[in-house]
Structures are given as structure tokens and as C-alpha cells.
N, C-alpha and C positions, 0 to 999 in steps of 0.2 A: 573618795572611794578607797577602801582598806584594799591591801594586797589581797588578803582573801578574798576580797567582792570580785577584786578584777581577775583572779585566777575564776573564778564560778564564775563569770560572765563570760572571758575565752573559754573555758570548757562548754557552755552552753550553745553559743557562737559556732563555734567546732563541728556543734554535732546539730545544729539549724533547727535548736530549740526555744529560739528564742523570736517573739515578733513586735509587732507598733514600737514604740517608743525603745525597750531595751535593745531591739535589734541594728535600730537607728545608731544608739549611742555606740552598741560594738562596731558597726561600721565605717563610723565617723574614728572612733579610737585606733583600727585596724588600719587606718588609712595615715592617720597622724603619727599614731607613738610605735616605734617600731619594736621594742620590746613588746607590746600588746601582741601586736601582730606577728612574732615570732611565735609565743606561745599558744597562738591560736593556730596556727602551722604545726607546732608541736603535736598538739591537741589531736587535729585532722590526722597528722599519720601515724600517730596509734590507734586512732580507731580504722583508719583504713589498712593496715598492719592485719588487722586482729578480725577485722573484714575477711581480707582474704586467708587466714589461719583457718577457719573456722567451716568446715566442709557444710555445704545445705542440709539442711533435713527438713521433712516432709512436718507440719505442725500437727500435732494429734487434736480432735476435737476441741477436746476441755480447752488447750491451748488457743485454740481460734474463736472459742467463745470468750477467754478473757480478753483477748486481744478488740476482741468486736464493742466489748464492755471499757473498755480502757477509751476507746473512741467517742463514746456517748461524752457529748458536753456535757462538761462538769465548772464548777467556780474557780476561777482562776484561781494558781494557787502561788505562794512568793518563790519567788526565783532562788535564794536561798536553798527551799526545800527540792528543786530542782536538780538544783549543785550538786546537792548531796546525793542525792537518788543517782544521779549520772553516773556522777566520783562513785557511788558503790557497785554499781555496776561495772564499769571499766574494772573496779578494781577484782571484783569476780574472776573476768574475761581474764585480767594477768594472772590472777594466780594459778589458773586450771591452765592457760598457756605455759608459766612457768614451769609445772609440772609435768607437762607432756615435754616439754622442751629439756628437761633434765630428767629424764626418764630417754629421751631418743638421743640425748649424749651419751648416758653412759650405754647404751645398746653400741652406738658407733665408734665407741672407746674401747666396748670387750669385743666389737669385729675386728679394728684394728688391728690389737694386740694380737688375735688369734691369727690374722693376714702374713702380720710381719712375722711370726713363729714358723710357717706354713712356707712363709719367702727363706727364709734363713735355710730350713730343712731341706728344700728342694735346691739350695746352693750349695747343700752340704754334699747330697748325692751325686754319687760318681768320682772323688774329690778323691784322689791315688796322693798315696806317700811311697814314695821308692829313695832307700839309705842306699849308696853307693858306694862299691867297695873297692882302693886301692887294689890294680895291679901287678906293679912290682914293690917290691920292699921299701922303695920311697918314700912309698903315700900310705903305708901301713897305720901309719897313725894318724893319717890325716882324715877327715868327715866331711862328706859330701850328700845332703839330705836335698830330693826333688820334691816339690806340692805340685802335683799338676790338678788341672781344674780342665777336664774333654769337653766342657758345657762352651767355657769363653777361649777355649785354646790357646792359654795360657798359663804359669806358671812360677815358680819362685825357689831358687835352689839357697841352700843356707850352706856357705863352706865353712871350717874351720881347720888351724894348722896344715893350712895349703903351704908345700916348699913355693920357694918367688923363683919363675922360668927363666931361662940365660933368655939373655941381651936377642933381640930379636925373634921371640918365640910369644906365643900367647896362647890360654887356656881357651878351648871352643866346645861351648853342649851342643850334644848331637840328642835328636828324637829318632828311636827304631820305629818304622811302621811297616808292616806288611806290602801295604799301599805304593810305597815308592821304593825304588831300587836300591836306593844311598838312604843312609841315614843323614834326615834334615835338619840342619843348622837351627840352634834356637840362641844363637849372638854368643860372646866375647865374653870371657870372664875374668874379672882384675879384683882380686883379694887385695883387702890391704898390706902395711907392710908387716902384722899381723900375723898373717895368712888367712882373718876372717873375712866374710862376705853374705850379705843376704842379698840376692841380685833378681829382680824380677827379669821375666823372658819372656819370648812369643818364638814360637819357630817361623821362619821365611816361607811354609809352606801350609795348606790346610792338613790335619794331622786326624785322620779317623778312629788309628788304635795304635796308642802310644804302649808300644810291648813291653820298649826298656830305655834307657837312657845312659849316655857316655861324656866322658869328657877326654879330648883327646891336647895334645900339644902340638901344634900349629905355626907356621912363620905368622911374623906378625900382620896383624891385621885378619887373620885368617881365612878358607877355603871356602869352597864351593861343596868339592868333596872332600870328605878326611883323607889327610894323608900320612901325618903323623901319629906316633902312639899312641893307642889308647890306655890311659889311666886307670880311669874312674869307670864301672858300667855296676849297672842295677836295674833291678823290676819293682 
């Protein structure tokens, strides 16, 4: 038996078109050769695959007449020509599958795209930039830029040409809110030796309307509330 005969005998097998004598031999081979029997596994779950792709519909007359006339015994016909009728049929089924199936990709390819545009936009909203301006004539030249983001309440300051604090002092952001008394603590800030920094932050408190922002100089470790200078403020 030619590779072709045994592929057209699993695909026949597969789809339990086969009886007497060739169904015997599938069986027998299905049981023995384990490659046979793999491809006839194959076989089965693309057509069961393509089974269930395939929604029902109602068969219109003409249809049920030929199907009625398909059933009328006829002369046996070679198995071969079976093969093929099968193989052209499956191969139908993939191609109108393949088409729908690459037709509902790129649909779920241009919702993505439009999703993640949609996600990006509404992370944009609301998204404050407040530049921060030197105090006294120290920090006149120095840049202190906030990003705050009211959605995740939190934040990210970028310093540049920060002077470096005496010996026991450290830079501390403050958040203004209407909401609380003191302006709340949003962590420690250590420029390098630079005086650059891009420092992500979170303030210690929930923060509803961030009016302005400060940075003060602080013993080390810094406060609860400010107590030292303030520097840096901006809206």
C-alpha cells in the first residue's frame, strides 16, 4: 500500500466511510501501526474542528432532495475516488474557514489597536505638569519639573542643578491639597552629585486635588510636617 492509498484510507476511516473488508483493514492497521492510527486521529479532529465551526442551517428543498437521491443505492464506487471527493470537500470547508478566520483576525487586530489608542488617551487625561520655581537666589538656576498623574496618585519630579544640602538636611516633596491641613509628604529627594534627578513618588496620603507642590529642606530623614524652608513651589 502506497503512502497515498494509506493517507485515502485514514481519511476515509476518519470520517466512517468506509465498510466489509476496507474497514476491517483500517481497523486492524489503526490498532497495529501507530503512525496510521495517529493520522487517523488527525483526520477526526479536523473534521470535528470544522464540525463545530460551522453554525446549523436549515437544508432548503432542492438540498434535501439531492441528499434523498445521494442515498438511493448506487454501484459501489473505488475507494480512491472517495479519497478524493472527501480531500475536496475538507478542502472546501478549510478554505471558506481560513477566510472567515482571517477576516475575524484582522477585525480583532483593528479593535485592539483602537482599545489600546483609547487606553493610552484616557491615561493621558487629567495628567498635570507643574515647573517649579526657586525661592531664594540659590536655586535660581536650579529646575524642578512635577508629572502628576490624580488617576494612580502618583507621580514623578525630574530635578536638574539642584545645590547638594549640608550635612544633615534632606530635600522633602510636599503635595498642597485643600483636603488636608498640612501639606502631605510625597518621600525624600537625593539628586546626584550632579544635582540631577528623576525620582518617582507617591504621597503617604490619598490626595484628591493636588493644587501645588513644594519642596522644602528638612533634617535628615525628614518630617511629618514641614518645618524647614521652603524652596521649590509650583502649580
Amino acid at each position: 500500500m502506497t503512502p497515498d492509498e494509506r493517507s485515502e484510507l485514514a481519511s476515509l476511516y476518519a470520517l466512517s466511510l468506509l465498510e466489509g473488508e476496507d474497514a476491517a483493514v483500517a481497523a486492524a492497521l489503526e490498532q497495529s501501526d501507530p503512525a496510521f492510527a495517529a493520522e487517523v486521529a488527525a483526520f477526526s479532529e479536523t473534521a470535528g474542528m470544522l464540525t463545530d465551526a460551522l453554525a446549523p442551517i436549515a437544508p432548503s428543498d432542492l438540498l434535501r432532495e439531492r441528499v434523498l437521491a445521494l442515498a438511493t443505492p448506487r454501484p459501489r464506487t473505488s475507494r480512491a475516488w472517495m479519497g478524493w471527493a472527501a480531500a475536496a470537500a475538507v478542502t472546501l470547508v478549510c478554505a471558506w474557514q481560513s477566510m472567515e478566520y482571517n477576516a475575524l483576525s484582522h477585525h480583532n487586530r483593528t479593535l485592539s489597536q483602537q482599545l489600546a489608542a483609547l487606553k493610552n488617551e484616557n491615561n493621558l487625561v487629567g495628567i498635570r505638569i507643574a515647573s517649579l520655581e526657586g525661592q531664594i537666589d540659590q536655586y535660581k538656576g536650579s529646575r524642578a519639573v512635577v508629572i502628576w498623574d490624580p488617576v494612580k496618585s502618583e507621580g514623578r519630579i525630574d530635578l536638574s542643578n539642584l545645590p547638594a544640602v549640608e550635612a544633615g538636611k534632606d530635600y522633602q516633596l510636599w503635595i498642597v491639597d485643600p483636603a488636608h491641613k498640612y501639606p502631605v509628604s510625597a518621600g525624600l529627594l537625593h539628586p546626584g552629585a550632579d544635582g540631577k534627578a528623576s525620582i518617582p513618588f507617591q504621597p503617604v496620603e490619598i490626595i484628591r486635588d493636588a493644587s501645588a507642590f513644594a519642596i522644602s529642606v528638612e533634617k535628615a530623614g525628614g518630617v511629618a510636617v514641614a518645618e524647614g524652608p521652603i524652596v521649590f513651589v509650583g502649580k
